[in-house]
mmCIF file of the N, C-alpha and C atoms, coordinates in Angstrom:
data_MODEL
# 
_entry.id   MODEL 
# 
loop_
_atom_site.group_PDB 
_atom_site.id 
_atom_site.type_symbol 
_atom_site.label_atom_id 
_atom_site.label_alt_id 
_atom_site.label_comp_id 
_atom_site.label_asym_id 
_atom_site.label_entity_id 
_atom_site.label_seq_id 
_atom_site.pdbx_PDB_ins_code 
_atom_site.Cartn_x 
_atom_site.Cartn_y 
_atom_site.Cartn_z 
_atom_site.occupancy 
_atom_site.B_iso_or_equiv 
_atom_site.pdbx_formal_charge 
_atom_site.auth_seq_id 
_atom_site.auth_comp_id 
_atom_site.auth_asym_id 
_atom_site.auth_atom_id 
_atom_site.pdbx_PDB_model_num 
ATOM 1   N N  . UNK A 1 1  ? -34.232 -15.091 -27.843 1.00 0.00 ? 1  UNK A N  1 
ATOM 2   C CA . UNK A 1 1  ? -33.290 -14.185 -28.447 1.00 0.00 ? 1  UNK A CA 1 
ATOM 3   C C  . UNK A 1 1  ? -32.516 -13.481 -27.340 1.00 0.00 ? 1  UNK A C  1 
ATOM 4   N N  . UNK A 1 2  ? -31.191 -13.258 -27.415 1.00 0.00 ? 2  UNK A N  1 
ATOM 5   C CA . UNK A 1 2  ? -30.558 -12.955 -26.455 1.00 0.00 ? 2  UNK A CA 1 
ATOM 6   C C  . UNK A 1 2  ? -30.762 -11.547 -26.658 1.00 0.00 ? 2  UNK A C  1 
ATOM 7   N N  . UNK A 1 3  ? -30.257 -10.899 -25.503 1.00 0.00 ? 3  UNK A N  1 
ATOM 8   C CA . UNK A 1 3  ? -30.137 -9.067  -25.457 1.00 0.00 ? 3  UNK A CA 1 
ATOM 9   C C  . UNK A 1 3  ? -29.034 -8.578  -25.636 1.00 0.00 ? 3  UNK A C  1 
ATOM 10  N N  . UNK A 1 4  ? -28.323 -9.019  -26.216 1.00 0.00 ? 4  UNK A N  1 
ATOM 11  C CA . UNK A 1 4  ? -27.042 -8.698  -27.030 1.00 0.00 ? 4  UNK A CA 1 
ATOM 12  C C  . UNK A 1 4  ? -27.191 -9.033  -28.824 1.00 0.00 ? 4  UNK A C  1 
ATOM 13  N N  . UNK A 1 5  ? -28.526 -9.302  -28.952 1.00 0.00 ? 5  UNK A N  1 
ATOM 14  C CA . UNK A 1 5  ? -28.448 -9.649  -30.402 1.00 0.00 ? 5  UNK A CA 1 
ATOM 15  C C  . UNK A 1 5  ? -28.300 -8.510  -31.819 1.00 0.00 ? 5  UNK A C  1 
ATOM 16  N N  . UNK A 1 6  ? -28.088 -7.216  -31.082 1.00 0.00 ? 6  UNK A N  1 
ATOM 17  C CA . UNK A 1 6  ? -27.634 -6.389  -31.880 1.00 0.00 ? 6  UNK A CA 1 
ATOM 18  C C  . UNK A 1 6  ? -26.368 -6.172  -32.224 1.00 0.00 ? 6  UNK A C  1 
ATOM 19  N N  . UNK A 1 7  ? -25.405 -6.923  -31.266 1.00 0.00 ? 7  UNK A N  1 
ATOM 20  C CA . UNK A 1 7  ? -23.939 -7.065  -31.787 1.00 0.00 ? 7  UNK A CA 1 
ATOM 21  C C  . UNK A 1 7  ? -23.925 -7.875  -33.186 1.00 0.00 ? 7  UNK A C  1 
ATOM 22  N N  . UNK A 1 8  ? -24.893 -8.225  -33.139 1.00 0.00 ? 8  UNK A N  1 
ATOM 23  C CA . UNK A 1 8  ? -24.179 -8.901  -34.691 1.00 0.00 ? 8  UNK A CA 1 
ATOM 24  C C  . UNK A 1 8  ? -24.603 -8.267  -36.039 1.00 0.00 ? 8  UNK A C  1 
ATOM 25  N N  . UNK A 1 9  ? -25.135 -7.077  -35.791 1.00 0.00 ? 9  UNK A N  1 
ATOM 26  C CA . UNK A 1 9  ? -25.489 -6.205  -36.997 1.00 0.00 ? 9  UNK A CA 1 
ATOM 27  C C  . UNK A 1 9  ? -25.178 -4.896  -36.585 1.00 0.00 ? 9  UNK A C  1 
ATOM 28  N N  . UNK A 1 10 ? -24.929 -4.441  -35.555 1.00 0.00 ? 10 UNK A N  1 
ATOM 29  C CA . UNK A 1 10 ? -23.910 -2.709  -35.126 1.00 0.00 ? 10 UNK A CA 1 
ATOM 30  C C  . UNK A 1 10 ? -23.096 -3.247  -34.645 1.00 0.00 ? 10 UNK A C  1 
ATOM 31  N N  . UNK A 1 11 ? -21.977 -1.840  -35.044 1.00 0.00 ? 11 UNK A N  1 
ATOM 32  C CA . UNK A 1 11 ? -20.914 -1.688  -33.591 1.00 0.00 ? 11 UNK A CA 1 
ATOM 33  C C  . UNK A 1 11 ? -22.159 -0.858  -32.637 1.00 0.00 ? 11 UNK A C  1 
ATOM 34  N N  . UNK A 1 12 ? -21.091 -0.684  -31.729 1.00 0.00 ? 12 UNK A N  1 
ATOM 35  C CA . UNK A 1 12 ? -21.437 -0.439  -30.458 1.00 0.00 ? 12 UNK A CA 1 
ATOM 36  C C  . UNK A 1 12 ? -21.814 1.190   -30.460 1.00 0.00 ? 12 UNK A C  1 
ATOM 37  N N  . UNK A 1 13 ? -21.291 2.064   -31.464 1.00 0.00 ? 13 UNK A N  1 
ATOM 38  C CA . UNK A 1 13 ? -21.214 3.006   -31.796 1.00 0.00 ? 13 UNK A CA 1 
ATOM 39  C C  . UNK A 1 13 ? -22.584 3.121   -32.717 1.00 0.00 ? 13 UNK A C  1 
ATOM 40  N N  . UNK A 1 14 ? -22.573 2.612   -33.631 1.00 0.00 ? 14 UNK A N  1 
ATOM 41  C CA . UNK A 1 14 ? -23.879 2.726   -33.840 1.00 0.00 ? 14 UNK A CA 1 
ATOM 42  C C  . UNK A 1 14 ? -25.212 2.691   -33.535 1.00 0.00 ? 14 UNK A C  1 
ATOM 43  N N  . UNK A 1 15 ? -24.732 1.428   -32.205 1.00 0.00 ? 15 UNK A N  1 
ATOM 44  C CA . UNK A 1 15 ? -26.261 0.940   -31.466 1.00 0.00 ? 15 UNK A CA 1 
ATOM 45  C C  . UNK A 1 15 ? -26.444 2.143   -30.660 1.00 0.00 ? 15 UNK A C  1 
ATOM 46  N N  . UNK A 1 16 ? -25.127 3.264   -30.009 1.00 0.00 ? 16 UNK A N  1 
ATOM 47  C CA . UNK A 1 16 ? -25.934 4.168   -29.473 1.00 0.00 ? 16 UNK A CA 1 
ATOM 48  C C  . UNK A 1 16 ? -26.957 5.115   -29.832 1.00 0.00 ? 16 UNK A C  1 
ATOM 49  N N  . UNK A 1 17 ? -26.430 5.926   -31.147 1.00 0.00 ? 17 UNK A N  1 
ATOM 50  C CA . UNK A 1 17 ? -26.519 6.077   -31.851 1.00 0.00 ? 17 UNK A CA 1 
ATOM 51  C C  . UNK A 1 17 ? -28.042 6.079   -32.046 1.00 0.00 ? 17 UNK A C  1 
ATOM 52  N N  . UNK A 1 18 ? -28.221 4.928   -32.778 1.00 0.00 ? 18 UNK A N  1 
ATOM 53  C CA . UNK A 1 18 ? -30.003 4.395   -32.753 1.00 0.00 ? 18 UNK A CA 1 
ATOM 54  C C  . UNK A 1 18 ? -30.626 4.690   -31.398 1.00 0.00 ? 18 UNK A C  1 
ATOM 55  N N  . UNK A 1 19 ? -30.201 4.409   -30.448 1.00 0.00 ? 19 UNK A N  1 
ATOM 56  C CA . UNK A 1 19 ? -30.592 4.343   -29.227 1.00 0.00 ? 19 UNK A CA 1 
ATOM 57  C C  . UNK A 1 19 ? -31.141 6.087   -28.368 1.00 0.00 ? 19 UNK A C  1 
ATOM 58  N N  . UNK A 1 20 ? -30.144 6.437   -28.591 1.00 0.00 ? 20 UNK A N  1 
ATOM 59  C CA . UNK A 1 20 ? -29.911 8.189   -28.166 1.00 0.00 ? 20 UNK A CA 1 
ATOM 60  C C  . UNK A 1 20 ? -31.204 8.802   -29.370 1.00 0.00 ? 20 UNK A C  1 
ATOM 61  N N  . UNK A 1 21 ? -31.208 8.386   -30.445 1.00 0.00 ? 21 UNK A N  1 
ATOM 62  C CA . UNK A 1 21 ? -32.080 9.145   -31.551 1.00 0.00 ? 21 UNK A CA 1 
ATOM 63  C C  . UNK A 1 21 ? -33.773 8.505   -30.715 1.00 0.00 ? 21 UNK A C  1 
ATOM 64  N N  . UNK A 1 22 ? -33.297 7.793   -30.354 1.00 0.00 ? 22 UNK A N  1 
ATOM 65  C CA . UNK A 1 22 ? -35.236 7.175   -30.114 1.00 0.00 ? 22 UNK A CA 1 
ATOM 66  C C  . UNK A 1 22 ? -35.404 7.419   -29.239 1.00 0.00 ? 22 UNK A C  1 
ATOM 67  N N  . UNK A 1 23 ? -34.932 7.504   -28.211 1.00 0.00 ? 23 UNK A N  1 
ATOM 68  C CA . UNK A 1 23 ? -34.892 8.692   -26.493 1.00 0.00 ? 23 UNK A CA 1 
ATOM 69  C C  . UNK A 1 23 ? -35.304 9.573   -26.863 1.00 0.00 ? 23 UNK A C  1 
ATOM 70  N N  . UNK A 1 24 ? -34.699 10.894  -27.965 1.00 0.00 ? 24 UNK A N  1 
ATOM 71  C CA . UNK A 1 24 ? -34.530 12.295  -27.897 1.00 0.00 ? 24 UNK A CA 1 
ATOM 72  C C  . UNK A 1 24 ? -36.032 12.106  -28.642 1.00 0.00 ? 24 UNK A C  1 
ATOM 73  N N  . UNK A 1 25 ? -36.454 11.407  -29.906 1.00 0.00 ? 25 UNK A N  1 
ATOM 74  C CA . UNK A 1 25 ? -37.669 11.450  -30.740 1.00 0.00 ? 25 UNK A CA 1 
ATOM 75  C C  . UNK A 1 25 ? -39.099 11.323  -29.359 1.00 0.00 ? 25 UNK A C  1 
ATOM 76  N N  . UNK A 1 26 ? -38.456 10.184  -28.416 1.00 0.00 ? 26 UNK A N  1 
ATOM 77  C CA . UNK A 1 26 ? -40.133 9.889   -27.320 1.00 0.00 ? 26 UNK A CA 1 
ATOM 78  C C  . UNK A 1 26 ? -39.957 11.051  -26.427 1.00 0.00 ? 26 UNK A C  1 
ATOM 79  N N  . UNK A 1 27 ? -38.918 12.522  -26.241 1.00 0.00 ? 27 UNK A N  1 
ATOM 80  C CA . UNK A 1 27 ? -39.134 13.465  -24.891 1.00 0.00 ? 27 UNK A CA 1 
ATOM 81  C C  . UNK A 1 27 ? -40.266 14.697  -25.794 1.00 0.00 ? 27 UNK A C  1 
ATOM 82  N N  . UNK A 1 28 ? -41.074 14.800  -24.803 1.00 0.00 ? 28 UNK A N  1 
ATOM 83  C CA . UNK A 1 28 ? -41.916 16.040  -24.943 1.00 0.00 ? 28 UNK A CA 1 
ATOM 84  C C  . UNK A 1 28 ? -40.773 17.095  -25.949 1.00 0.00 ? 28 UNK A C  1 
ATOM 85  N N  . UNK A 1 29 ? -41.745 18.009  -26.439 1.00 0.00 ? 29 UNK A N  1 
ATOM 86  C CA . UNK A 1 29 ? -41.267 18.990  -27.624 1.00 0.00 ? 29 UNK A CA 1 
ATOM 87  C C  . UNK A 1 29 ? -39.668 20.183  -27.007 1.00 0.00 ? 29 UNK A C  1 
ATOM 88  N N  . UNK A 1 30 ? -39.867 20.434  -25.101 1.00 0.00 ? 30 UNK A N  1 
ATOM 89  C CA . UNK A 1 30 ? -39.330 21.141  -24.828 1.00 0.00 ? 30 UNK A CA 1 
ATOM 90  C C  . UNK A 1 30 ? -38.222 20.766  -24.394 1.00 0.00 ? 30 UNK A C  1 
ATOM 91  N N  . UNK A 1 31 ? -38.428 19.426  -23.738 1.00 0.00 ? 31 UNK A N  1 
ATOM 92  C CA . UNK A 1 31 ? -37.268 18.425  -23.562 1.00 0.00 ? 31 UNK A CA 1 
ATOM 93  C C  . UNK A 1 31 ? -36.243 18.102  -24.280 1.00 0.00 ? 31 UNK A C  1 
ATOM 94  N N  . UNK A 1 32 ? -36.702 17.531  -25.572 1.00 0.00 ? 32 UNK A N  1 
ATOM 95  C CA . UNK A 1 32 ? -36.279 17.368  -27.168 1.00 0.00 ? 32 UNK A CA 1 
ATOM 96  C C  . UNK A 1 32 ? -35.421 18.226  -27.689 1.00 0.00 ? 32 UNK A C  1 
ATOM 97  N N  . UNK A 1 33 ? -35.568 19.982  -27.633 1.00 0.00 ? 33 UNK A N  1 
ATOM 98  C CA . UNK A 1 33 ? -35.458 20.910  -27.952 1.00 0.00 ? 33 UNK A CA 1 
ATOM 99  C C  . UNK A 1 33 ? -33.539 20.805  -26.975 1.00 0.00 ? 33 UNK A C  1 
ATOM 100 N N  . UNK A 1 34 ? -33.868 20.836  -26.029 1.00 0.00 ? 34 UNK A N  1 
ATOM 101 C CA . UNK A 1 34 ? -32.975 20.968  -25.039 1.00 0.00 ? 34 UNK A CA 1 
ATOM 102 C C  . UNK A 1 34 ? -31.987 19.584  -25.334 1.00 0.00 ? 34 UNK A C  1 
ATOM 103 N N  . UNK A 1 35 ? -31.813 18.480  -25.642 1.00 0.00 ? 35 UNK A N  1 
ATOM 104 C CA . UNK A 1 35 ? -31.552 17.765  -25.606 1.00 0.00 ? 35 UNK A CA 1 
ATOM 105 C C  . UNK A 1 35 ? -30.878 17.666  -26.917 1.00 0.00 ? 35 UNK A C  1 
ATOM 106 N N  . UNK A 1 36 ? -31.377 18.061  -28.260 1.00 0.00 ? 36 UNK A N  1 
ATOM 107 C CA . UNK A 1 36 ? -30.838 18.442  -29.680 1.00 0.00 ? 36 UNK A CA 1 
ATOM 108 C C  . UNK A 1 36 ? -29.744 19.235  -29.591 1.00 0.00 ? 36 UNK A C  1 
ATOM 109 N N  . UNK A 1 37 ? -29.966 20.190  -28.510 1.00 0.00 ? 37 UNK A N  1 
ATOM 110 C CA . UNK A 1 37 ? -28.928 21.104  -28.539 1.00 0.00 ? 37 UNK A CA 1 
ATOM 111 C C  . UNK A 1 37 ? -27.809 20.828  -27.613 1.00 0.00 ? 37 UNK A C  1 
ATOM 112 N N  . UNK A 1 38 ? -27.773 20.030  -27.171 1.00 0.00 ? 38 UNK A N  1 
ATOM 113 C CA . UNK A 1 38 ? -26.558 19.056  -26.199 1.00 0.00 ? 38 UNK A CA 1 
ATOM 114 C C  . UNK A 1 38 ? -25.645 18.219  -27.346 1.00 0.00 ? 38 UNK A C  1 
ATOM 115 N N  . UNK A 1 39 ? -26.431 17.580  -28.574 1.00 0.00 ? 39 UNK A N  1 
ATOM 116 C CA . UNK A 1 39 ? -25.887 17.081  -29.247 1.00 0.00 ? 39 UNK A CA 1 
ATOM 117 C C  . UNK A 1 39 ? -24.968 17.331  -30.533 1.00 0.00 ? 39 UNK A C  1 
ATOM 118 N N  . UNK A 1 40 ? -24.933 18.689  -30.559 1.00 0.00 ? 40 UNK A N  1 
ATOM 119 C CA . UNK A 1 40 ? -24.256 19.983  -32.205 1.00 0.00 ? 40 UNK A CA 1 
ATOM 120 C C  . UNK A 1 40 ? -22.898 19.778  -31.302 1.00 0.00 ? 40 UNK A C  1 
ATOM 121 N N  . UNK A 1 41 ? -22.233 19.460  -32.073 1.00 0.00 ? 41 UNK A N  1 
ATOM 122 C CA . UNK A 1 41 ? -20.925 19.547  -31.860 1.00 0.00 ? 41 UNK A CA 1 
ATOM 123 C C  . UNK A 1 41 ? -19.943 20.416  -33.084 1.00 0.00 ? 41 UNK A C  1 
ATOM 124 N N  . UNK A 1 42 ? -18.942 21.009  -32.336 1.00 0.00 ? 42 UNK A N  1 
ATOM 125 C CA . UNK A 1 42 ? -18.048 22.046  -33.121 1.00 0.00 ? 42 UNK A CA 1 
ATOM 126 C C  . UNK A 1 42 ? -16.800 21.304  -33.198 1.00 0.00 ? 42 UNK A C  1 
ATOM 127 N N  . UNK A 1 43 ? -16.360 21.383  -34.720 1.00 0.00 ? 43 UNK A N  1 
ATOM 128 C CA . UNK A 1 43 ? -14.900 20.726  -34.853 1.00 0.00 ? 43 UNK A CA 1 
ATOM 129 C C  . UNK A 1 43 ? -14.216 21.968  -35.019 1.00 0.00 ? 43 UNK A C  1 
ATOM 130 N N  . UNK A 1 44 ? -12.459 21.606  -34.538 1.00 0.00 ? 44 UNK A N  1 
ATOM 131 C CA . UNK A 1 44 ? -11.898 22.726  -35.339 1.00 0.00 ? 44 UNK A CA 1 
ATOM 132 C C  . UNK A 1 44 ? -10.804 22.406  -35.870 1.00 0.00 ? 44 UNK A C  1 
ATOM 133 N N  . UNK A 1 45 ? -9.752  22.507  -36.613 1.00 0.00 ? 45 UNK A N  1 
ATOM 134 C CA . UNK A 1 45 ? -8.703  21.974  -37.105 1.00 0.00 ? 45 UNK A CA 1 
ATOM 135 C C  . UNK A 1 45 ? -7.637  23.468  -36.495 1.00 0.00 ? 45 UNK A C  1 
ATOM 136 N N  . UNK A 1 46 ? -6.449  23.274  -36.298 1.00 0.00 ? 46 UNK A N  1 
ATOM 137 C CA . UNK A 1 46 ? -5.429  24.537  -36.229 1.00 0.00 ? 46 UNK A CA 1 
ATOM 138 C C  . UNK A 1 46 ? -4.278  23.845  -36.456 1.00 0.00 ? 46 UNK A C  1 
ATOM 139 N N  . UNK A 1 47 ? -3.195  24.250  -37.217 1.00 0.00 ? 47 UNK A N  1 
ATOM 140 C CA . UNK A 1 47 ? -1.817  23.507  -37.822 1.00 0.00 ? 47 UNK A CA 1 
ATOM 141 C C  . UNK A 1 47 ? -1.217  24.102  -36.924 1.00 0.00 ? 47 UNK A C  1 
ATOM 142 N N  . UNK A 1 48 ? -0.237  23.733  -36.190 1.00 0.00 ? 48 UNK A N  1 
ATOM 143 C CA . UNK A 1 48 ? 1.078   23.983  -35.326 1.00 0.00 ? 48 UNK A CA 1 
ATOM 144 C C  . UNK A 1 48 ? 2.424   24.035  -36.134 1.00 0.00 ? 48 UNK A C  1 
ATOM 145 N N  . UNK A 1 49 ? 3.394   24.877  -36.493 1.00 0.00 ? 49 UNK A N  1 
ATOM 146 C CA . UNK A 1 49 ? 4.364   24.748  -36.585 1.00 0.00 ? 49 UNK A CA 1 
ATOM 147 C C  . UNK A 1 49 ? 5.078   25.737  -35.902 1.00 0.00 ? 49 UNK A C  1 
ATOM 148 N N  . UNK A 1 50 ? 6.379   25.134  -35.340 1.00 0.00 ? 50 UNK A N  1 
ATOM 149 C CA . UNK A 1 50 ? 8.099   25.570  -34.982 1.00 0.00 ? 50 UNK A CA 1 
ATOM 150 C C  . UNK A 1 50 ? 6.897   26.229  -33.308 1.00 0.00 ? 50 UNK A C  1 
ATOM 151 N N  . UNK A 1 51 ? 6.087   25.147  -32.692 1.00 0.00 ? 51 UNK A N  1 
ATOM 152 C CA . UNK A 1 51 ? 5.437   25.665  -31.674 1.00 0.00 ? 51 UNK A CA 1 
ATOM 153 C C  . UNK A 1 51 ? 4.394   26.948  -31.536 1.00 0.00 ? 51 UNK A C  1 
ATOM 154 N N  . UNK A 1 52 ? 4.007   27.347  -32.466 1.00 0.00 ? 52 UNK A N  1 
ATOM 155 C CA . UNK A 1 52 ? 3.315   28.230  -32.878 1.00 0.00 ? 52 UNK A CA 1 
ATOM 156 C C  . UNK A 1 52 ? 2.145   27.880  -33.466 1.00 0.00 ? 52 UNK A C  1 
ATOM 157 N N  . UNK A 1 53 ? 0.441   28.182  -33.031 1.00 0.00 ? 53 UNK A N  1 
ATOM 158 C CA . UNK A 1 53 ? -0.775  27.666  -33.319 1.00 0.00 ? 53 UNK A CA 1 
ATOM 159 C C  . UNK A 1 53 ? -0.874  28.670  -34.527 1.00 0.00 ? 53 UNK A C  1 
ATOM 160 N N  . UNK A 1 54 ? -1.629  28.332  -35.324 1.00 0.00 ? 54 UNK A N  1 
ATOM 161 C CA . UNK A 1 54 ? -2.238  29.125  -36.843 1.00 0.00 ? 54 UNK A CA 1 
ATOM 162 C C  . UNK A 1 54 ? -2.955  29.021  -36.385 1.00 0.00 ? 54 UNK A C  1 
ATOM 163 N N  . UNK A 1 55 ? -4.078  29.771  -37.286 1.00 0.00 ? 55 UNK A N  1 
ATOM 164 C CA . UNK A 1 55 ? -5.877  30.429  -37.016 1.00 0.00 ? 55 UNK A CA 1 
ATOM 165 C C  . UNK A 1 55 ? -6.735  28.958  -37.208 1.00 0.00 ? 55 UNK A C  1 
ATOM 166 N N  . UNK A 1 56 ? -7.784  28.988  -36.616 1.00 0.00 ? 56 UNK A N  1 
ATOM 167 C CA . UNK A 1 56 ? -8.607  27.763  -36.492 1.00 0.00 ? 56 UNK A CA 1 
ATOM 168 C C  . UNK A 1 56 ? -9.483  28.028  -37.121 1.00 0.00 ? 56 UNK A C  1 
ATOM 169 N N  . UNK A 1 57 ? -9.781  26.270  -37.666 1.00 0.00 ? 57 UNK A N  1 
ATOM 170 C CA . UNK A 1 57 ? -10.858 26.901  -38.768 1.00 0.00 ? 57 UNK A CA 1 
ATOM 171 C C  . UNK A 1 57 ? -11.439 26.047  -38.310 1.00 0.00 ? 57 UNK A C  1 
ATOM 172 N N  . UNK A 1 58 ? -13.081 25.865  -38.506 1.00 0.00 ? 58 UNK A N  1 
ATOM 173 C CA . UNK A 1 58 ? -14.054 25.006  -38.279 1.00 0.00 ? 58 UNK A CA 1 
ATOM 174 C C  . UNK A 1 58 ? -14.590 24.599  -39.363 1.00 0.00 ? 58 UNK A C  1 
ATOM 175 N N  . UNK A 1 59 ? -14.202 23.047  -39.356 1.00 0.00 ? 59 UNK A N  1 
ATOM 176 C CA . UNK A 1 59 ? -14.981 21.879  -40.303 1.00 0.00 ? 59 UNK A CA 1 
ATOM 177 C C  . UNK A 1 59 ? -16.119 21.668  -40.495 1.00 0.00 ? 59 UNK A C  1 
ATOM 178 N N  . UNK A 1 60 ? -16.807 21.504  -39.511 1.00 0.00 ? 60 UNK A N  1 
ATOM 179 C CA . UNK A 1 60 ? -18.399 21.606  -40.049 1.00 0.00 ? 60 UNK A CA 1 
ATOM 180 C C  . UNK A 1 60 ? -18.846 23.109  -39.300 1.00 0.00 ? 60 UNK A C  1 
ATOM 181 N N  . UNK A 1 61 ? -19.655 23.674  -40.669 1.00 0.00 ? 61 UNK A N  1 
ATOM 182 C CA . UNK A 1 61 ? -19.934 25.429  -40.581 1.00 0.00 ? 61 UNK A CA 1 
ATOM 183 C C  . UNK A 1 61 ? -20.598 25.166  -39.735 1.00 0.00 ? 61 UNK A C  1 
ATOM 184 N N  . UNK A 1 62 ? -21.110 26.725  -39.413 1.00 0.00 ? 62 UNK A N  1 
ATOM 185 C CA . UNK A 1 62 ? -22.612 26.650  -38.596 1.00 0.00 ? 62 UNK A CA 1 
ATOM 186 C C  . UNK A 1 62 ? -23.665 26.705  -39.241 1.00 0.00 ? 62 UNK A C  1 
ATOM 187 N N  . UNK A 1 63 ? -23.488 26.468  -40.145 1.00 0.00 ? 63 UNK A N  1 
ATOM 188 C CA . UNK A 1 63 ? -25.003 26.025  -41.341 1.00 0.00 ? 63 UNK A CA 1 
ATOM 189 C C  . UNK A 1 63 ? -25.250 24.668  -41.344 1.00 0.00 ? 63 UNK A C  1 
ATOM 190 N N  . UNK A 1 64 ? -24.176 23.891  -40.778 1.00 0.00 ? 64 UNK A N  1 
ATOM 191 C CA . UNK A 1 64 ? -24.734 22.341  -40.980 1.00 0.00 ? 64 UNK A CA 1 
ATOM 192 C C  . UNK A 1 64 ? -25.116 21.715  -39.460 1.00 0.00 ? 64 UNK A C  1 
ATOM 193 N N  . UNK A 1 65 ? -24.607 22.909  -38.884 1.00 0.00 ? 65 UNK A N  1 
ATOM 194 C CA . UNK A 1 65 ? -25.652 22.498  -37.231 1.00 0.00 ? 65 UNK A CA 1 
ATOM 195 C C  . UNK A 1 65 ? -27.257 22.884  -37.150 1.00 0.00 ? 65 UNK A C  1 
ATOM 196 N N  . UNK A 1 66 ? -28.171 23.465  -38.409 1.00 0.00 ? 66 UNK A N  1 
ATOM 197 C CA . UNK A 1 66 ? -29.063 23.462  -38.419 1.00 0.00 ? 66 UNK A CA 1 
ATOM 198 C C  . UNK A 1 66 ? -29.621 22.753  -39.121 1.00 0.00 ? 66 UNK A C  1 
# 
C-alpha cells in the first residue's frame, strides 16, 4: 500500500485535520491544553463603504470556542 493512499478518500485539508486531532489527543494533559488553545480561531466580518470600515462583528461567538 502506498503512503499516499489517503489521497483517494481526503483532500489534503482534511487529512490534516485528522492528523493535527491525533497529535493534540497522544500530548500529555498540559501539553494538549496548550495546544487546543493555539487552535480557537476568531472570525470577523466588517462592511466597507465610500472607504470607511463599519463595526466588526464576530461570526463565531465566544461561546462556540468552548
Amino acid at each position: 500500500m502506498s503512503s499516499a493512499t489517503w489521497r483517494n478518500f481526503f483532500t489534503y485539508n482534511k487529512y490534516a485535520q485528522i492528523t493535527a486531532r491525533a497529535v493534540r489527543q497522544s500530548l500529555k494533559e498540559s501539553e494538549r491544553v496548550v495546544a487546543e488553545k493555539r487552535g480557537t480561531t476568531a472570525l470577523k466580518y466588517q462592511q466597507w463603504e465610500n472607504g470607511v470600515g463599519g463595526p466588526q462583528v464576530f461570526l463565531n461567538s465566544e461561546e462556540d470556542k468552548k
